[in-house]
N, C-alpha and C positions, 0 to 999 in steps of 0.2 A: 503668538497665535496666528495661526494661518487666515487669509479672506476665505470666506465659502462662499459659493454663487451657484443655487441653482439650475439644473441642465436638465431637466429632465426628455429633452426630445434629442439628446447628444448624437445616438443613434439614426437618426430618421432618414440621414442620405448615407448611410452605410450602407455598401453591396449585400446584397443577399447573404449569397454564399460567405463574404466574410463576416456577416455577423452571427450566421448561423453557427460558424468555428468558433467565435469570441464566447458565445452561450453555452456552448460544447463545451469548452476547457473552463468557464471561469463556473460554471454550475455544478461543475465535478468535483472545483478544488472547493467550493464553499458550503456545499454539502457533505462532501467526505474527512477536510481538513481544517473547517472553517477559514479559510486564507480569507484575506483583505483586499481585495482585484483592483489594481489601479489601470486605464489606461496614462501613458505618459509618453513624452517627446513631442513632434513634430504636429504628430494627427490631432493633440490638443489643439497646438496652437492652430491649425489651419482648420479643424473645425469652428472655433468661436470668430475666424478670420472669415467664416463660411465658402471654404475652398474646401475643394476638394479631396479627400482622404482614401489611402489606399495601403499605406504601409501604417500597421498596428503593432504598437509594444505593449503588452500585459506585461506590470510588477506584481509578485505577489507577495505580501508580508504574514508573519506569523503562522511559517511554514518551516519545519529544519529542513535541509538540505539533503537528509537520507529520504523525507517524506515526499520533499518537491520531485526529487529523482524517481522514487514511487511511483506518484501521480503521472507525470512527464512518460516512462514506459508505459502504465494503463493507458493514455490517451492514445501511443503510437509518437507521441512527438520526437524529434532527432534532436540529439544535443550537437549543436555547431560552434559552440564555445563552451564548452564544460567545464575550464577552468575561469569562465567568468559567472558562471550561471543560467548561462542561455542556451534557450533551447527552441524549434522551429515547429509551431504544428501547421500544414500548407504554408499560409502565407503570412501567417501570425509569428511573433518574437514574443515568446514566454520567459520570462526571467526573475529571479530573485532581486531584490535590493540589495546596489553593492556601493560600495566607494572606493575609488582608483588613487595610488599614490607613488609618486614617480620614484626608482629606486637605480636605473641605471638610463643610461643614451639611448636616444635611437626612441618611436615611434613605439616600440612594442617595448621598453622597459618600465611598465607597470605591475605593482605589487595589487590584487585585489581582496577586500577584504568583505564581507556581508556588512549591513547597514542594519542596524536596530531601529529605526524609524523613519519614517515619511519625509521627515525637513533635512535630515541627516543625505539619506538617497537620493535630495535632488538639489544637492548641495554641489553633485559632482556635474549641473548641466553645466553646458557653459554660460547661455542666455537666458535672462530671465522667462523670456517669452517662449521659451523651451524647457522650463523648468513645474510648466503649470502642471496637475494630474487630477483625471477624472476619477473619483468614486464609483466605481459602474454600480454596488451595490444602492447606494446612496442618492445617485443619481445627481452630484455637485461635483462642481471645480473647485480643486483645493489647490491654494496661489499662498506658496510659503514666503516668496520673493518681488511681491508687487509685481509680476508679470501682466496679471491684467490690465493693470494701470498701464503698463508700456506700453502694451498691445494696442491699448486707446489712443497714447502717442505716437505710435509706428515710432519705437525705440527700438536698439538693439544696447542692453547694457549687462556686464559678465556677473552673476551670480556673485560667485568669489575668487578673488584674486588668486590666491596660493592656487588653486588647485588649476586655473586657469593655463595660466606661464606654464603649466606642468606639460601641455598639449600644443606645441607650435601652430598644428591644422586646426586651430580655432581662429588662429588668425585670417584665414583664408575661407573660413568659414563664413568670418563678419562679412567678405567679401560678399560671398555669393546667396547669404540671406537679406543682403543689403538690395543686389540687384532680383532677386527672387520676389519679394514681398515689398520692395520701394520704402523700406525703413534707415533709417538713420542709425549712426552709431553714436552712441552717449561719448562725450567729450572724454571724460575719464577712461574711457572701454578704449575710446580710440587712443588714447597716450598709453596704453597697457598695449595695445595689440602692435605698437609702433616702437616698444623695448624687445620686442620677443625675436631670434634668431631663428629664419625657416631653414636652414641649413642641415636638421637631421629628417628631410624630408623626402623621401623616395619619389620619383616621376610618378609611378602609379598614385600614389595620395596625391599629389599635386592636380595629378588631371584630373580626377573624380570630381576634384572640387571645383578647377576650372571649369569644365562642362556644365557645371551645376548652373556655375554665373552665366558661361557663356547664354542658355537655357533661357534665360531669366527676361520676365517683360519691364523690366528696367535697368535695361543695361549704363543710363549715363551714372547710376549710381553703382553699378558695377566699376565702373571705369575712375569714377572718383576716389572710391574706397580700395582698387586698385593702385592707387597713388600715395591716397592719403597716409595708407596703413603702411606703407613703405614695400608691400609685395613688388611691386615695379622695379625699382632701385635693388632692393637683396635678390631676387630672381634672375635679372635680366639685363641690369645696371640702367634701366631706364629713366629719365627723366623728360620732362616737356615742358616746355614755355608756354604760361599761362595762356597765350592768344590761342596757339596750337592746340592747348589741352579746352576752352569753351568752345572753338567752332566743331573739334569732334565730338563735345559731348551734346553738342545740337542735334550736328549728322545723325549720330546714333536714335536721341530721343525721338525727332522728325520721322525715321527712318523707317522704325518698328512696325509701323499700321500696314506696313507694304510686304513686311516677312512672310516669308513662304515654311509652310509648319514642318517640312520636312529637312528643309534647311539651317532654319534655328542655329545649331548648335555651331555654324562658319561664320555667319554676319558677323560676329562681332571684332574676328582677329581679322578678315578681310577686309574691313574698312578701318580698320587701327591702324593695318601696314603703314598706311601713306601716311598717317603724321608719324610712327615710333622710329625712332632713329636703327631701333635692333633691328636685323633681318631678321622678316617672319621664319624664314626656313631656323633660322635660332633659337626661337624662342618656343617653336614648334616641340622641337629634340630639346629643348631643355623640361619640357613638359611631359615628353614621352608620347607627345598625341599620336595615334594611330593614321594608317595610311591614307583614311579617306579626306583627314584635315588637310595632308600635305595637297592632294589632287582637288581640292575644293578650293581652299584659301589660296593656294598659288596660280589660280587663274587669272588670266589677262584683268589689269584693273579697269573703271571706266574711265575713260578717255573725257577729255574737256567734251568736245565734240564727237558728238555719239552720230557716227553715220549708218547710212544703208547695211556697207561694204563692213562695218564693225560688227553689227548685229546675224547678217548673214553668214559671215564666216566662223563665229560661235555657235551659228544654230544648223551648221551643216550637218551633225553626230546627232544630236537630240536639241529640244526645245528651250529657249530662254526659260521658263519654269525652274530648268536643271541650274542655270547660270549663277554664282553666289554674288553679281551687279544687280540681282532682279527690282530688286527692291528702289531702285530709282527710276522717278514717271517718267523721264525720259526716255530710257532702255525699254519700260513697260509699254509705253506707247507706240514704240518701233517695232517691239515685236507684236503687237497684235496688228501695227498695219500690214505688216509684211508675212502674219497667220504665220509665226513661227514662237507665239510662245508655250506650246506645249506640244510643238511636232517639229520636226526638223527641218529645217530652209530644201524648199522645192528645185532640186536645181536644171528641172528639166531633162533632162537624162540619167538613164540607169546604167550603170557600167553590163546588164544582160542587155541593153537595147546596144551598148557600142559593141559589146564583144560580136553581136549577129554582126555590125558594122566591118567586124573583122579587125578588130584590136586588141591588144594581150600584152601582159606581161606592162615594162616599163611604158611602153606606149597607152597602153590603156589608162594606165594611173597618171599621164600628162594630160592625153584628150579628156579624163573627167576635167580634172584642174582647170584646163584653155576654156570648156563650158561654162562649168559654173562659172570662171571670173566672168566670162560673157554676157551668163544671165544677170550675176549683180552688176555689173556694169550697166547694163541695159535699164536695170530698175530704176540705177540712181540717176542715170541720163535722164529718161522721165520724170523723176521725183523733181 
């Protein structure tokens, strides 16, 4: 028998508008089809987490499949996996209960089948604490898996085994729910996620899920559970020496309160470089990351000694703000004495004031250069 627990305010920091679609679709099917409306996934757990919720899965049971397809066209919803049972109305994932059974290689060889019941359907999560599901009619959390129990723990432990190993990107997932939400992985969960081969794993799945960690306001546990679970070594052939691996995961945890919101997603591989033995540019292209990691993360690192003449000649284009070093009070303190952390190093001349001066071409691009070293020069003379 499942836990049930009470929710009845489940709703109360829901958006408007998407609660107003969740009432729309689930009041049509339980009026016209009596369906059984669960929410399920993530938005469970991170509502009882009291985080904030944006992406919504409706299950619906005691629906056939001609009926839900029905319903599904009367609402206007689009089916975006038809062959699994899902369907999209705005921003809501409306779906039937299914369960997944590995039948050939590769990421997308899944056979799926419909699910006859509630503990059956979310037999297929991977995490307990991803496994939980709200009755919206009901207005309870129904926890077939001790999830809530975990939740209380900050665990992260696999539902079931067999169907787990079926999914390689689960492993990668402990990863990045570990640095997301600062949960631990259950010792068994981590020896299961530490047999499994990520090798039939495409770059695009790979970086979703890195971003996810990267993302994450615990990164040292990102970094650990990147070790632990053996992602490091089968990805990238990484390894580190215990000393190496606690003073980065200091830097890291130290570090965080200083991130800049729009930056998030580079801190983490920009201050990895310097203890991982891979070159970043490696590990970049084996992830498939997109062009803005390469031009972020391969920026100048910080320097033991953070001077004038260092901070000024990063902030000649735009402001330390932009820099992915920002985050250390050193750097931070240089740029606001020198009023270049969110505008560009002043250098005293504009290339329209030398052109009047009568310079062009290669010469013009030398005498900016001779200035500005002159004005930092000048600053650090002072300083």
């Amino acid at each position: 028998m499942p836990t049930i627990k009470s929710f009845p305010h489940f709703f109360s920091q829901t958006d408007l508008y998407i609660l107003q679609d969740i009432t729309t679709v689930t009041d049509y099917l339980i009026q016209n089809y009596h369906v059984k409306c669960y929410v399920v996934g993530g938005a469970v757990r991170d509502r009882i987490l009291g985080r904030e919720c944006k992406d919504y899965d409706i299950e619906c049971f005691g629906i056939s499949v001609e009926d839900f397809e029905s319903a599904m066209e009367h609402l206007g919803a689009q089916g975006v996996g038809k062959s699994f049972f899902v369907y999209k109305y705005h921003d809501l994932d409306i779906a039937l209960p299914r369960t997944e059974q590995k039948i050939s290689s590769g990421h997308r060889g899944f056979e799926v089948s419909l699910a006859t019941d509630e503990k059956e359907a979310s037999r297929r999560r991977d995490f307990t604490v991803n496994a939980l599901m709200y009755d919206i009619q009901n207005e309870q959390i129904v926890d077939y898996w001790h999830g809530l129990e975990d939740l209380e723990n900050r665990v992260l432990r696999v539902v079931d085994e067999n169907s787990f190993v079926e999914d390689s990107l689960r492993v990668l997932r402990a990863m990045q729910f570990a640095a997301r939400l600062g949960f631990k992985v259950e010792a068994k969960s981590c020896r299961l996620c530490q047999s499994i081969t990520l090798d039939d794993l495409p770059k695009e799945r790979l970086f979703k899920e890195f971003e996810k960690m990267f993302k994450g306001s615990y990164l040292q546990y990102g970094l650990y559970y990147l070790f632990a679970l053996g992602i490091a070594k089968q990805l990238f052939n990484e390894r580190m020496e215990k000393r190496a691996f606690s003073i980065l995961s200091r830097v890291l945890q130290k570090s965080q309160k200083n991130f800049v919101e729009k930056l998030k997603p580079y801190y983490f591989l920009f201050i990895c470089r310097e203890y991982f033995s891979t070159d970043i540019l490696v590990i970049l292209e084996r992830l498939g990351a997109p062009n803005s990691y390469y031009k972020k993360v391969a920026t100048p690192p910080i320097p033991e000694n953070i001077t004038i003449s260092f901070i000024a000649n990063l902030a000649l284009k735009e402001g330390i703000v932009e820099y992915v070093g920002n985050y250390d009070i050193q750097v931070i303190a240089m740029a606001k004495k020198l009023n270049v952390w969110d505008q560009p190093f002043d250098r005293g001349v504009t290339p329209s004031e030398l052109i009047a001066e009568g310079f062009s071409g290669k010469a013009l691009g030398d005498e900016l250069d001779r200035r500005t070293n002159e004005k930092i020069k000048g600053i650090s003379n002072i300083s």
